[in-house]
N, C-alpha and C positions, 0 to 999 in steps of 0.2 A: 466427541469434542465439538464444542461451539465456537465458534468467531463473533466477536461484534468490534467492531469500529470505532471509532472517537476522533474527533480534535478536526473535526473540516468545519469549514466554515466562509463566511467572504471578506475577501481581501481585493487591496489594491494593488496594481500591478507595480513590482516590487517587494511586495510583501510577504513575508512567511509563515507558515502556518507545520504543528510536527501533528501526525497521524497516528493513532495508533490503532492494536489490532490485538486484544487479547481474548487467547483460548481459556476454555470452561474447563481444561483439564492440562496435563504433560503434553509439552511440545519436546520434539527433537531435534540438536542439531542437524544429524544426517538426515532429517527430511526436509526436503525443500516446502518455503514460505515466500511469496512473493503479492506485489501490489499492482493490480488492475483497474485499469478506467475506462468508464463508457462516457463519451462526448456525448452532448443534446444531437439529438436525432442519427444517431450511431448505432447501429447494431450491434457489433463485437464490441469485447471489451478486448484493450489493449496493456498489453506486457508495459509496466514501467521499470518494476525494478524488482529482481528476485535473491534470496540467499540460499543458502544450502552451506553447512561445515565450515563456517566462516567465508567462504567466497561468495563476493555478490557481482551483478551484472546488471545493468541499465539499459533503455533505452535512447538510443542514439540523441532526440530531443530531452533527456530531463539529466543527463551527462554534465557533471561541475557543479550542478543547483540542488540535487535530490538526495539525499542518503539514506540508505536504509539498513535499516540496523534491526537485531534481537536479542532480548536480555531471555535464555530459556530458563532459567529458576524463576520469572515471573512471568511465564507464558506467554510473554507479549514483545510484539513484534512492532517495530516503529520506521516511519518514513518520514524524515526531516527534508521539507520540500522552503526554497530559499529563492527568492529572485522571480516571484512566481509571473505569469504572462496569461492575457486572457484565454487561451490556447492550451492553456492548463487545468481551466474547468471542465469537470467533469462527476460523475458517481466516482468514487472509489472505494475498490472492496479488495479484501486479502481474499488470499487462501493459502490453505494449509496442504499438502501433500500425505497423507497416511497411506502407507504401501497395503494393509489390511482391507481399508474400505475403499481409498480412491480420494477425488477433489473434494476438498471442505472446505466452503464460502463462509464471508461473513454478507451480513444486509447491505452495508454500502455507507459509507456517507456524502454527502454531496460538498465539492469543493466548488466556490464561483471566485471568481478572477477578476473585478473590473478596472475598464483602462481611467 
């Protein structure tokens, strides 16, 4: 399975933008799928928002503004990001959880925020 990314781009602060993130092959509910970002000049990348069997969980900063959702009959997974703040740009990139092989990344796409 592949991941590639879509739908980042620059916005003003306020503004929203949805992310998507679909796989080259079956995704599953019961594996967990979540959305990661690296700030400019960050090293980790940082847990935004993850699912798994319909439950999802956020990060404390993107909590009321961010949703993330997945349609699996169409492989692809989405982050509707709303209200957005410069503190929000970043790379973002999914990944996929496959219990067989381990962590599967997509490339990233870059979100920028200006005030």
């Amino acid at each position: 399975v592949q991941l590639v990314e879509s739908g980042g781009g620059s916005v003003q602060t306020g503004g929203s933008l949805r992310l998507s993130c679909t796989a080259s092959g079956s995704i599953f509910s019961q594996n967990l799928m979540g959305w990661y970002r690296q700030a400019p000049g960050k090293q980790d990348r940082e847990l935004v928002a993850i699912t798994r069997a319909g439950d999802t969980a956020y990060v404390d900063s993107v909590k009321g503004r961010f949703t993330v959702s997945r349609d699996n009959a169409k492989s692809t997974m989405y982050l509707q990001m709303s209200s957005l703040k410069p503190e929000d740009t970043a790379v973002y990139y999914c990944k996929y959880v496959d219990p067989s092989v381990g962590d599967l990344w997509g490339q990233g796409t870059q979100v920028t925020v200006s005030s």
